[in-house]
ChimeraX commands (.cxc) that place a marker at each C-alpha (Angstrom):
marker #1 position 0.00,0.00,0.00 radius 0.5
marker #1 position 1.19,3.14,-1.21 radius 0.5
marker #1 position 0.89,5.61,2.28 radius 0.5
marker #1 position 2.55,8.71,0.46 radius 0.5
marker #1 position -0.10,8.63,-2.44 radius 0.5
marker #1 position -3.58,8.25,-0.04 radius 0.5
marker #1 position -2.13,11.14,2.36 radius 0.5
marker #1 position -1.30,13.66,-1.06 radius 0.5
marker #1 position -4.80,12.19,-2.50 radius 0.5
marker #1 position -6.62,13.05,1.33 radius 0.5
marker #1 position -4.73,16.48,1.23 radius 0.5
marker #1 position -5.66,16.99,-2.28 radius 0.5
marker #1 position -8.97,16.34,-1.31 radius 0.5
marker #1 position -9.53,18.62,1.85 radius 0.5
marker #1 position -8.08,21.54,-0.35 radius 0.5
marker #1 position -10.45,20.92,-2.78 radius 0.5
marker #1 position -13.42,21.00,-0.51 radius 0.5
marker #1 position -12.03,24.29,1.06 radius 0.5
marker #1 position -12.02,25.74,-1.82 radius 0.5
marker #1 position -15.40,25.35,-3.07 radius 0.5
marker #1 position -16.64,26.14,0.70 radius 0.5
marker #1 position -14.99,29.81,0.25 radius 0.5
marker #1 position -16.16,29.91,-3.18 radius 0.5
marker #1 position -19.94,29.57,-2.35 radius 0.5
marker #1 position -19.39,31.13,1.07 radius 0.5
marker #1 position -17.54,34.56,-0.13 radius 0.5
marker #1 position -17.20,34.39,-3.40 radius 0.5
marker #1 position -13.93,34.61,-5.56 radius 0.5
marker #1 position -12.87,37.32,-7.61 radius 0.5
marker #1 position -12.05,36.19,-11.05 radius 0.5
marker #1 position -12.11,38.00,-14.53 radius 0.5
marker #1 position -14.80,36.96,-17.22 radius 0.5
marker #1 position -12.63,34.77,-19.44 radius 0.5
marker #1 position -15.25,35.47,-22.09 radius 0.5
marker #1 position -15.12,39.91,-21.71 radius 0.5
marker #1 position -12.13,39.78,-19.06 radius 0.5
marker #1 position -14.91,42.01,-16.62 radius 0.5
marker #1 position -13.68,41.58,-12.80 radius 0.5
marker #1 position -16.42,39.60,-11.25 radius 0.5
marker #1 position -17.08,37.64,-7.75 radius 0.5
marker #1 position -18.28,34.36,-7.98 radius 0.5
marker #1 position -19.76,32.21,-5.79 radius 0.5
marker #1 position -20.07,28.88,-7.88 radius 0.5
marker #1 position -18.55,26.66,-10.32 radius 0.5
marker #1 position -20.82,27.26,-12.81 radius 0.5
marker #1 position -21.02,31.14,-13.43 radius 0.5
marker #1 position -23.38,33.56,-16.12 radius 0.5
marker #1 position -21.21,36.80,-16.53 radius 0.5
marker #1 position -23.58,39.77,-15.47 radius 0.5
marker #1 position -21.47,42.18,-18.02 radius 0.5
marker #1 position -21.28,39.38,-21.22 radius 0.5
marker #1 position -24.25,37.02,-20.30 radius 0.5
marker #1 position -21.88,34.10,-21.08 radius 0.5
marker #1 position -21.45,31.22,-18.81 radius 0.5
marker #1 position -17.82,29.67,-17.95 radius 0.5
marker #1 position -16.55,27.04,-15.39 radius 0.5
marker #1 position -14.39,27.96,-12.65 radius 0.5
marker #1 position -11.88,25.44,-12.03 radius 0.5
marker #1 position -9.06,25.88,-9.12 radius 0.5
marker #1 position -5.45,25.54,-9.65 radius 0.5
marker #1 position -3.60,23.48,-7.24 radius 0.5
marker #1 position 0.05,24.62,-7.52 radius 0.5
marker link #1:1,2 radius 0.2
marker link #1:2,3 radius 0.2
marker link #1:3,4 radius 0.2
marker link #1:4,5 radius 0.2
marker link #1:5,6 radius 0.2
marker link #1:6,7 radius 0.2
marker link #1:7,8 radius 0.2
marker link #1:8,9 radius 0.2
marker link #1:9,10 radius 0.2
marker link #1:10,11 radius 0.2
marker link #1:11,12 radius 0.2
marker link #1:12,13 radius 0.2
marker link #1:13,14 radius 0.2
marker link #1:14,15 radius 0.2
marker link #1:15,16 radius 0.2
marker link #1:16,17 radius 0.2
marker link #1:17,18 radius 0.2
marker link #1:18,19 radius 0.2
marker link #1:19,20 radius 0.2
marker link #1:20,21 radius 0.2
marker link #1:21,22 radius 0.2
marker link #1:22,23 radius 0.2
marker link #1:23,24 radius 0.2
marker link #1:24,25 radius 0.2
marker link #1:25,26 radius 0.2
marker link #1:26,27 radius 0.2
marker link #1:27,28 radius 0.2
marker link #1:28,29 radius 0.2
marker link #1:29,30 radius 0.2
marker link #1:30,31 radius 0.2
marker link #1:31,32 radius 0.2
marker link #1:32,33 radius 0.2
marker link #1:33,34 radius 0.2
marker link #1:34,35 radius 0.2
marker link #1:35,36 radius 0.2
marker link #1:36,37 radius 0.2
marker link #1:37,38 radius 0.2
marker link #1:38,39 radius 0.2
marker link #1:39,40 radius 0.2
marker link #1:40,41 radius 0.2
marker link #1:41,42 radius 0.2
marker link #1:42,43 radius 0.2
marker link #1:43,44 radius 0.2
marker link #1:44,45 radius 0.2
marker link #1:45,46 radius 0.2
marker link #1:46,47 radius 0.2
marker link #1:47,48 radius 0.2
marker link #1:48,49 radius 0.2
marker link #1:49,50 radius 0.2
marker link #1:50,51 radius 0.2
marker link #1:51,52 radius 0.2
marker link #1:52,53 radius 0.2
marker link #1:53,54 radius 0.2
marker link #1:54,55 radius 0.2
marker link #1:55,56 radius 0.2
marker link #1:56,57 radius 0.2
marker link #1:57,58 radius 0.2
marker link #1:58,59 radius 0.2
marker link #1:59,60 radius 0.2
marker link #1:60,61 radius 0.2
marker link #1:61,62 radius 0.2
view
């Protein structure tokens, strides 16, 4: 059993879920990659107010 790979996967996964608990919680600012308006979002799925275009948000984990 690989221990190093489930503790990076259970890290990896409690970052994830912090994430998308401040996202719908506070909202993250993010520009419209469709007009490049600054918006706050507070889901993964978003409608720009400014462009009326939807887009995903995705996280980068670096």
């Amino acid at each position: 059993m690989n221990f190093e790979k489930l503790y990076l996967d259970k890290v990896e996964q409690a970052r994830s879920k912090k994430a998308k608990e401040i996202l719908e919680t506070k909202g993250v600012d993010v520009n419209c990659p469709n007009c490049d308006s600054k918006i706050t979002v507070n889901s993964l799925n978003y409608e720009c107010p400014h462009c009326n275009k939807s887009f995903e948000v995705e996280f980068n984990h670096n």
